[in-house]
N, C-alpha and C positions, 0 to 999 in steps of 0.2 A: 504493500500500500504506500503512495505517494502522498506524501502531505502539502501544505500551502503556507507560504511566507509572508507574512504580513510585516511591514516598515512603515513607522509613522513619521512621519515629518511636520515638526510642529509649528513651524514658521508659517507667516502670511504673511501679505502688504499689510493689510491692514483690516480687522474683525469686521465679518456682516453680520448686520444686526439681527440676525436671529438664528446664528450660530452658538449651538454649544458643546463642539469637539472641543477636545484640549489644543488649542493655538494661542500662537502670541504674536502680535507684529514687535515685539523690544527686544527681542533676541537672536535677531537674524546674523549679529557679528558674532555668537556662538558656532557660525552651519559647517564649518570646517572640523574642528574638534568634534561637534556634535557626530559628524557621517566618522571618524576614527571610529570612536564609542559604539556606534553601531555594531561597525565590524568587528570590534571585540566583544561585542555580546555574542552576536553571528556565532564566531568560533566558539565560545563558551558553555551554547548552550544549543549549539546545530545538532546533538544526541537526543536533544528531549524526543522528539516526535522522529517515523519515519522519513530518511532519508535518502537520497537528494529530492528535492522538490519539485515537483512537476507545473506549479504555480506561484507565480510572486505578483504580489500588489504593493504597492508603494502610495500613501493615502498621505493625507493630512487635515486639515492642516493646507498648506499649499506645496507640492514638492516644486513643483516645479519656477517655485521660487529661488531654487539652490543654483549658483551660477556654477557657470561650465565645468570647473575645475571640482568642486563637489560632486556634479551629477557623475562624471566620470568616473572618478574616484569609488563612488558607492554603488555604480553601474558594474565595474571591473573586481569591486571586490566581493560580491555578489555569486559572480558567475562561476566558480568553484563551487557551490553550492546547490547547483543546478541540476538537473536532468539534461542529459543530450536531447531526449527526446520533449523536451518541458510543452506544454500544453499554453501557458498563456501567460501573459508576461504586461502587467500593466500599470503606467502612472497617471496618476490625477493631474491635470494640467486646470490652470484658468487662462481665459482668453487672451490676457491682457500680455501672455508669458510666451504664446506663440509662435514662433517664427522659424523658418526655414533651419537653418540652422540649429536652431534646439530639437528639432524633429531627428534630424538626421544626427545629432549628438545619442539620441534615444535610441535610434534603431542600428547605430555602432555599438551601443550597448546589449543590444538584445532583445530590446522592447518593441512588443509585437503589437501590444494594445493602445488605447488613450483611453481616460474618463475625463468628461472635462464640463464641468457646471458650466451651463448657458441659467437657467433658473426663469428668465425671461427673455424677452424678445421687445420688449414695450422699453424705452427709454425712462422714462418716469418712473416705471415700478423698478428699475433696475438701482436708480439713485434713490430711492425710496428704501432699498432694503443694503444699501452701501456696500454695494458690488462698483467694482471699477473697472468694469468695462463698459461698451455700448452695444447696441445690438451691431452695428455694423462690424464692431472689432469680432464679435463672435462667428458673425458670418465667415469671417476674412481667414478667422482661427479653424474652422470647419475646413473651409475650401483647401487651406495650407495642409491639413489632415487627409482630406482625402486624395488629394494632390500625389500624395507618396504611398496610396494602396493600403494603408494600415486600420486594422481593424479596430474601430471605435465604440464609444457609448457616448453620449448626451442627458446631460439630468436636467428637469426640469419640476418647478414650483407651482403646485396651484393653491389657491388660496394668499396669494399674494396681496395686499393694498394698492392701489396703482400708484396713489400719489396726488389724483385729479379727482374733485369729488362730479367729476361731470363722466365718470369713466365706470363703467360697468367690470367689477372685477370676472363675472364668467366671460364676457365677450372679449375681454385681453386674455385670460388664459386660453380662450381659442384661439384667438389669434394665434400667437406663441405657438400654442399645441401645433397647428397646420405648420406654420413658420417652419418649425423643428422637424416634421416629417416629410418638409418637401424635400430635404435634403436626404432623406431615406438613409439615417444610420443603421446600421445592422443591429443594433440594441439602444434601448432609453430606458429612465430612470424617470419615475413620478411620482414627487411627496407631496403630499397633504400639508400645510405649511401648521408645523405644531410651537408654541409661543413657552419655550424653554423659562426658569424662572431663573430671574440672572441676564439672560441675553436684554439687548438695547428694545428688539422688540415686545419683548414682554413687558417692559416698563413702559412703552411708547402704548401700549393696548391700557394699561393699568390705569393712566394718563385722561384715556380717552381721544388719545393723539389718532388713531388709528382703531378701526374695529376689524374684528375675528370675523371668518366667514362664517355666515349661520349655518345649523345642520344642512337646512334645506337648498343652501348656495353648495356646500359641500356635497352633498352628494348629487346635484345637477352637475357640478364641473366631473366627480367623477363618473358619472354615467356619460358626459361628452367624451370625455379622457378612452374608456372603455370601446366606445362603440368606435370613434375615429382611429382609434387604433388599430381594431381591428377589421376597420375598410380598408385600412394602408397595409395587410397581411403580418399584422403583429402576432405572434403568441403572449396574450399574459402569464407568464411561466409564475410570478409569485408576485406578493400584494404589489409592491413597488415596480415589480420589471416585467420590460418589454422587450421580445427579442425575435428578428427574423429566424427562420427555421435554421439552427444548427447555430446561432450565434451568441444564442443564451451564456450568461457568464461563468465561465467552468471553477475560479478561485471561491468567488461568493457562492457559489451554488455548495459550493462543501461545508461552509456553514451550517446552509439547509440542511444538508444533509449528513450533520451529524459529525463528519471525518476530521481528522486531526489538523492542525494547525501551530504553525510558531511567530508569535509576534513580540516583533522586538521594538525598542524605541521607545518614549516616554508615554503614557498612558496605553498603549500596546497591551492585548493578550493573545494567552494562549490557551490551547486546549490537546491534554496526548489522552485520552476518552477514558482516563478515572481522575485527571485533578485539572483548575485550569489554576492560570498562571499572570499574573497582571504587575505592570509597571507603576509606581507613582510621577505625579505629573510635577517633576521637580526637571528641571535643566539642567542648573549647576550641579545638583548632584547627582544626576545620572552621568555626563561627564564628570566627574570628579572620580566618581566610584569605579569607571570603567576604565579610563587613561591613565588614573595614578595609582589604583591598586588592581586592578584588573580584576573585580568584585561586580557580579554582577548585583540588582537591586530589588528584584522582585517579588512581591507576597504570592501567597500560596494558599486555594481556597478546593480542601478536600471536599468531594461531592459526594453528596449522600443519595442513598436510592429514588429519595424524593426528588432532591435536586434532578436526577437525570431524567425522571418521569417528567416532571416540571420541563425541562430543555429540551424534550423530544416532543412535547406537543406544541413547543411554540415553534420548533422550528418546521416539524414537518406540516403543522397544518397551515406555513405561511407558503406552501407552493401549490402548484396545482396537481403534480404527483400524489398530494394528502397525504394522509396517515395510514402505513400498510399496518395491520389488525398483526399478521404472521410476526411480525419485526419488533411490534410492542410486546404480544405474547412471548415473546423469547429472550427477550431484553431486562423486563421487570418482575418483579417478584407476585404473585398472587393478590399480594392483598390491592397492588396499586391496578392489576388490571380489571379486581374487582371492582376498585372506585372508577374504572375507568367507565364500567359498564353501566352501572349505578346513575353515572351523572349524565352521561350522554344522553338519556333519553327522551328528556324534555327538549334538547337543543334539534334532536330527531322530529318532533312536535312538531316544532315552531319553525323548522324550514328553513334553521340556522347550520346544520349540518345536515349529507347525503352519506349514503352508502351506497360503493359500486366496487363489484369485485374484492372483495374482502379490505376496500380502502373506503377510509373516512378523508372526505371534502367538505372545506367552507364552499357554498359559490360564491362565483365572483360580484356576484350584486350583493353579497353580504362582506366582501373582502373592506367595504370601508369601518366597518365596526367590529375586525375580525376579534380584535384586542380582547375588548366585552364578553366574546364568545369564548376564546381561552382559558380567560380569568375562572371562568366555569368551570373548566377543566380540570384546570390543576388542583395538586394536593396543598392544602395548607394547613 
């Protein structure tokens, strides 16, 4: 079994306002030390999980904020780690970072993929949510993408504010939406925009600066979301993704499904399928710990039969593969597949859950309140 590499990179230009990964735009004169420390976590702890890797993602945060001489550097020291045969190989890019040249810096390193937040397409809602680009930079960023053949994704926001009280926020998220698919990426990403507490937009909604989309705006944009999608020959493979046939995301799809993973970098985890494994979101002393003593710094959270029960229902029922019955039956212990039985039935009822083939499915007209239905689920 091949596992998947996760690398965070915690740097940005500068926070959107309704972000809450672990990122900083004040520490970007750390990014050179910072990708050393990586690479001696890399070595340190490339045993935890199956290896070499058949997948790497490289997230943040913004990577591709890291100038030439880093990207390279974290690119080449990487690739010892590798599979010959590796499956897919991806960095988060923002538009603003695109150009020729950092393409082709990427694909001397081995990267096969891009993800690269567009979020909007409307100008206004874009400075509305302290993105710094424009739509046009996005386009330009797209075209330089497909320019050189590489297999991409595209994330986009609905439930955005626009910015204009004269602007209808579902009619700009179509916009956007069509915008984004004329360009027919081979996969897209679509969040429901959630108002994090902490982040600038949650305080701008608190304010009253800005209103939250109602249920009934929410689920009209994802029912547009839904059905345009899938006139443009999308599969919805799981809540958030969209992917032409065969383009579905092979790194994040193992999430779903359960398989091992090693993630390094600050706020980072990991999972080798009986403990996971998490980073604190400290800078200086994850450099510190990894350059000067060669220590790495991770806590350590043993899983209990619960917990796994709990993690295999939120992860399998967030695709559309569902929940195979045989895999749970084999997996947990008696009493949890009895609670499993137990509580399903009502959710069977009410047309919250199907049964096909000895698999349990949300559908997808219930995928925006999948959360609600989980909570059900699980053992507490």
């Amino acid at each position: 079994m091949c596992s998947g590499l996760y690398i965070h990179i915690p740097f940005c230009h500068s926070k959107c306002s309704y972000c809450d990964f672990f990122s900083t735009p004040a520490m970007t004169k750390y990014q050179h030390e910072y990708i050393q420390a990586l690479l001696c976590e890399l070595k340190l702890r490339c045993n935890e999980v199956p290896t070499p890797f058949d997948t790497v993602y490289i997230g943040g945060g913004t990577p591709s904020i890291l100038d030439k001489t880093s990207i390279t550097t974290l690119l080449a020291g990487i690739k010892p780690y590798i599979s010959a045969d590796f499956r897919e190989f991806t960095v988060e890019v923002n538009p603003e970072d695109v150009s020729e040249d950092f393409i082709e810096t990427l694909i001397a390193g081995g990267v096969n993929r891009i993800s690269m937040g567009v979020q909007s397409f409307d100008d206004d809602t874009l400075r509305m949510v302290s993105r710094r680009h424009s739509s046009t930079c996005a386009i330009d960023a797209i075209n330089i993408i497909k320019q050189y053949g590489l297999n991409y994704s595209l994330d986009i926001i609905y439930g955005l504010p626009t910015g204009r009280e004269d602007a209808s926020m579902i009619n700009t998220f179509e916009y956007s939406l069509n915008k984004l698919l004329s360009f027919e990426p081979p996969h897209f990403s679509a969040y429901l925009l959630s108002y994090e507490q902490g982040t600038k937009m949650y305080f701008m909604r608190e304010k009253g600066v800005i209103k939250e989309a109602t249920e009934e705006e929410a689920t009209q944009m994802y029912s547009l979301l839904c059905n345009i999608a899938r006139s443009h020959g999308y599969n919805h493979y799981e809540i958030s993704n969209f992917a032409k046939s065969g383009s579905e995301a092979v790194h994040n799809s193992k999430y779903w499904a359960g398989m091992p993973y090693l993630g390094i970098g600050c706020s980072a985890h990991s999972y080798d399928l009986s403990l996971r494994r998490y980073n604190p979101n400290n800078i200086p002393q994850y450099i510190r710990s990894l350059n000067d003593f060669g220590k790495t710094v991770f806590e350590t959270e043993i899983l209990t039969p619960e917990d796994k029960y709990n993690d295999f229902i939120i992860t399998s029922l967030r695709t559309n593969a569902g929940l195979d019955l045989d895999k749970l039956n084999h997996l947990m212990p008696s009493y949890l597949t009895d609670y499993f039985k137990h509580t399903i039935e009502p959710l069977f009822a009410s047309g919250q859950l199907i049964k096909l083939n000895n698999h349990i499915y949300i559908p997808e007209n219930q995928w925006l309140v999948s959360d609600s239905i989980m909570r059900d689920l699980m053992y507490v």
